[in-house]
N, C-alpha and C positions, 0 to 999 in steps of 0.2 A: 157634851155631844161631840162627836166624831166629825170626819168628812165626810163627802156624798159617798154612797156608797161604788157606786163608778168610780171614783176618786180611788175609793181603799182599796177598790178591787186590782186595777192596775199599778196602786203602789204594791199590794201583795204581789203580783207579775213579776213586777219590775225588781223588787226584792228578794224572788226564787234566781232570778236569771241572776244575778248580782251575787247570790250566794252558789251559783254555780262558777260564776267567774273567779271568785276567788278559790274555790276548790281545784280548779284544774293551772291558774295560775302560780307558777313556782317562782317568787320571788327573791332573791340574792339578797345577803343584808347591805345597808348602800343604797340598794337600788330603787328608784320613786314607785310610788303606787301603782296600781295597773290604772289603764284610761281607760272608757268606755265612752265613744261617741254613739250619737245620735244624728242620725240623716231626717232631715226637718223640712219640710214642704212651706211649715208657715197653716197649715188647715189644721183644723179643732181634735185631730187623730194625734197626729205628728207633734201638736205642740201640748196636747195631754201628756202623751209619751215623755215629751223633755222634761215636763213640770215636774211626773214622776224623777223621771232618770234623780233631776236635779235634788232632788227633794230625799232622797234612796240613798245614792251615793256616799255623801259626806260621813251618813252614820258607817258607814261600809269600811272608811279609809279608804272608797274609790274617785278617783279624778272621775270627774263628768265634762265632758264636749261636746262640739253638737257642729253641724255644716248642712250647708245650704246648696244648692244646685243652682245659678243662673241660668237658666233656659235659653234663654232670648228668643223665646217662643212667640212673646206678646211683646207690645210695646208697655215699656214700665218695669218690665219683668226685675231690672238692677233696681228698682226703687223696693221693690217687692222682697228682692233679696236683702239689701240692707234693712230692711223694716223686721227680717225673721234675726237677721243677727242682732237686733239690737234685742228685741225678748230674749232670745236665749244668754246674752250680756243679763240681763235686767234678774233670770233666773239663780242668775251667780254660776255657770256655767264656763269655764275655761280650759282650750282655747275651741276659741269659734271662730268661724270659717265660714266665706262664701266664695264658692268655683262657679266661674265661668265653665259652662258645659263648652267643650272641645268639638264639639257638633252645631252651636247655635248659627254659623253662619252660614253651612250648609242647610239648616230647618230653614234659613231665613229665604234661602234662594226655592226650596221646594215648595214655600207658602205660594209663591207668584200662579198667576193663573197661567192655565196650561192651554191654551188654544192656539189655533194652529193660525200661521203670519197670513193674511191676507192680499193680497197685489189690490190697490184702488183700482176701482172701474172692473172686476173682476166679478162675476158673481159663482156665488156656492154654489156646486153640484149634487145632486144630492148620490146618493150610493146608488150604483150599480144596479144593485140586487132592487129599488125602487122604480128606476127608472124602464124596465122591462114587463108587457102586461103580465097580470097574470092568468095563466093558462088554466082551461077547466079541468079538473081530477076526470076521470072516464068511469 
Protein backbone atom coordinates (compact mmCIF):
# COMPACT_ATOMS: atom_id res chain seq x y z
CA UNK A 1 0.00 0.00 0.00
CA UNK A 2 1.25 3.37 -1.01
CA UNK A 3 1.02 6.90 0.65
CA UNK A 4 -2.04 9.01 1.33
CA UNK A 5 -3.14 9.97 -1.69
CA UNK A 6 -2.60 13.82 -0.71
CA UNK A 7 0.82 12.75 0.16
CA UNK A 8 1.39 11.12 -3.63
CA UNK A 9 -0.26 13.99 -5.19
CA UNK A 10 2.15 16.71 -3.97
CA UNK A 11 5.09 14.33 -4.17
CA UNK A 12 3.99 14.12 -7.97
CA UNK A 13 3.96 18.32 -7.76
CA UNK A 14 6.89 18.50 -6.30
CA UNK A 15 8.56 15.89 -8.61
CA UNK A 16 7.27 17.92 -12.13
CA UNK A 17 8.77 21.09 -10.73
CA UNK A 18 12.00 19.29 -9.66
CA UNK A 19 12.09 17.74 -13.23
CA UNK A 20 11.67 21.19 -14.50
CA UNK A 21 14.59 22.44 -12.41
CA UNK A 22 16.85 20.22 -13.75
CA UNK A 23 15.95 20.79 -17.45
CA UNK A 24 16.48 24.34 -17.41
CA UNK A 25 19.54 24.06 -14.94
CA UNK A 26 22.95 23.96 -16.94
CA UNK A 27 25.27 22.50 -14.65
CA UNK A 28 29.40 22.76 -15.33
CA UNK A 29 31.24 19.63 -14.47
CA UNK A 30 32.72 20.39 -10.77
CA UNK A 31 29.97 22.14 -10.02
CA UNK A 32 27.51 21.06 -6.72
CA UNK A 33 23.95 20.11 -7.48
CA UNK A 34 21.37 22.76 -7.96
CA UNK A 35 19.60 23.73 -4.36
CA UNK A 36 16.02 24.16 -4.10
CA UNK A 37 14.64 25.88 -0.94
CA UNK A 38 11.61 25.91 0.61
CA UNK A 39 10.06 28.98 2.56
CA UNK A 40 8.21 27.29 5.50
CA UNK A 41 5.77 28.93 7.83
CA UNK A 42 5.77 25.90 10.26
CA UNK A 43 1.53 25.18 9.11
CA UNK A 44 0.38 21.77 7.74
CA UNK A 45 0.68 23.37 3.91
CA UNK A 46 4.34 24.69 4.15
CA UNK A 47 5.49 21.69 6.01
CA UNK A 48 3.61 19.15 3.63
CA UNK A 49 5.58 21.01 0.86
CA UNK A 50 9.13 20.46 2.75
CA UNK A 51 8.18 16.73 3.65
CA UNK A 52 7.70 16.58 -0.11
CA UNK A 53 10.64 18.75 -1.41
CA UNK A 54 12.60 16.50 1.28
CA UNK A 55 11.42 13.32 0.34
CA UNK A 56 11.81 14.42 -3.98
CA UNK A 57 14.90 15.76 -4.00
CA UNK A 58 17.67 13.36 -3.05
CA UNK A 59 16.24 10.86 -5.71
CA UNK A 60 16.68 13.95 -8.17
CA UNK A 61 20.54 14.61 -7.26
CA UNK A 62 18.71 17.90 -5.85
CA UNK A 63 20.08 19.60 -2.65
CA UNK A 64 16.84 20.40 -0.59
CA UNK A 65 16.71 23.59 2.05
CA UNK A 66 14.30 25.21 3.53
CA UNK A 67 14.05 28.96 5.74
CA UNK A 68 11.87 30.27 8.05
CA UNK A 69 10.76 34.03 8.53
CA UNK A 70 10.81 35.46 12.22
CA UNK A 71 8.11 37.87 12.25
CA UNK A 72 8.18 39.14 15.65
CA UNK A 73 4.66 39.55 14.99
CA UNK A 74 3.61 37.62 18.36
CA UNK A 75 5.28 37.04 21.28
CA UNK A 76 7.23 33.62 20.92
CA UNK A 77 7.32 33.97 17.43
CA UNK A 78 11.76 33.11 17.69
CA UNK A 79 10.55 29.88 19.72
CA UNK A 80 8.21 29.22 16.78
CA UNK A 81 10.90 29.81 14.35
CA UNK A 82 13.40 27.53 16.02
CA UNK A 83 10.66 24.79 16.40
CA UNK A 84 10.22 24.98 12.20
CA UNK A 85 14.09 24.76 11.73
CA UNK A 86 14.49 21.95 13.82
CA UNK A 87 11.67 19.80 11.50
CA UNK A 88 13.09 20.84 8.64
CA UNK A 89 16.72 19.52 10.40
CA UNK A 90 14.62 16.40 11.48
CA UNK A 91 13.56 16.06 7.48
CA UNK A 92 17.20 15.71 6.55
CA UNK A 93 17.06 19.04 4.80
CA UNK A 94 20.32 21.12 4.36
CA UNK A 95 20.95 24.20 4.96
CA UNK A 96 18.16 25.59 6.89
CA UNK A 97 17.76 28.85 7.99
CA UNK A 98 15.88 31.16 10.14
CA UNK A 99 15.60 35.28 9.23
CA UNK A 100 14.64 37.71 11.37
CA UNK A 101 12.17 39.61 9.24
CA UNK A 102 13.94 43.29 8.80
CA UNK A 103 10.49 44.76 9.54
CA UNK A 104 9.68 43.01 13.02
CA UNK A 105 10.55 46.03 15.03
CA UNK A 106 8.77 48.40 13.08
CA UNK A 107 5.39 45.65 13.21
CA UNK A 108 6.19 45.77 16.73
CA UNK A 109 5.91 49.64 17.20
CA UNK A 110 2.54 49.61 14.81
CA UNK A 111 0.84 46.91 17.07
CA UNK A 112 0.57 49.74 20.05
CA UNK A 113 -2.80 51.24 20.37
CA UNK A 114 -3.37 54.19 18.56
CA UNK A 115 -5.35 56.68 20.54
CA UNK A 116 -4.92 60.07 20.90
CA UNK A 117 -2.84 61.47 24.47
CA UNK A 118 -5.29 62.77 26.72
CA UNK A 119 -4.27 66.12 29.21
CA UNK A 120 -5.88 64.66 32.91
CA UNK A 121 -8.81 66.65 34.13
CA UNK A 122 -9.65 67.20 30.43
CA UNK A 123 -12.73 65.92 29.15
CA UNK A 124 -13.43 64.65 25.37
CA UNK A 125 -15.20 66.65 22.99
CA UNK A 126 -17.15 65.16 20.98
CA UNK A 127 -17.13 66.08 16.85
CA UNK A 128 -18.24 69.03 15.58
CA UNK A 129 -20.60 67.76 13.22
CA UNK A 130 -22.44 66.19 16.70
CA UNK A 131 -22.40 68.97 18.66
CA UNK A 132 -24.79 71.19 16.33
CA UNK A 133 -28.77 70.50 16.36
CA UNK A 134 -30.05 69.18 13.69
CA UNK A 135 -31.92 71.26 11.32
CA UNK A 136 -35.36 70.10 9.73
CA UNK A 137 -35.18 69.01 5.80
CA UNK A 138 -38.05 71.55 4.23
Amino acid sequence: MGPHPAVAAIRLAVRRVLHDVLSDHTRPPGESSPLVLVACSGGADSMALASALAFEAPKLGIRAGGITVDHGLQPGSDLRADDVVSRLVELGMTPVESSPSPWAATAALSRRPRRPVRRPGRRRRAPRRLRRPARPHP
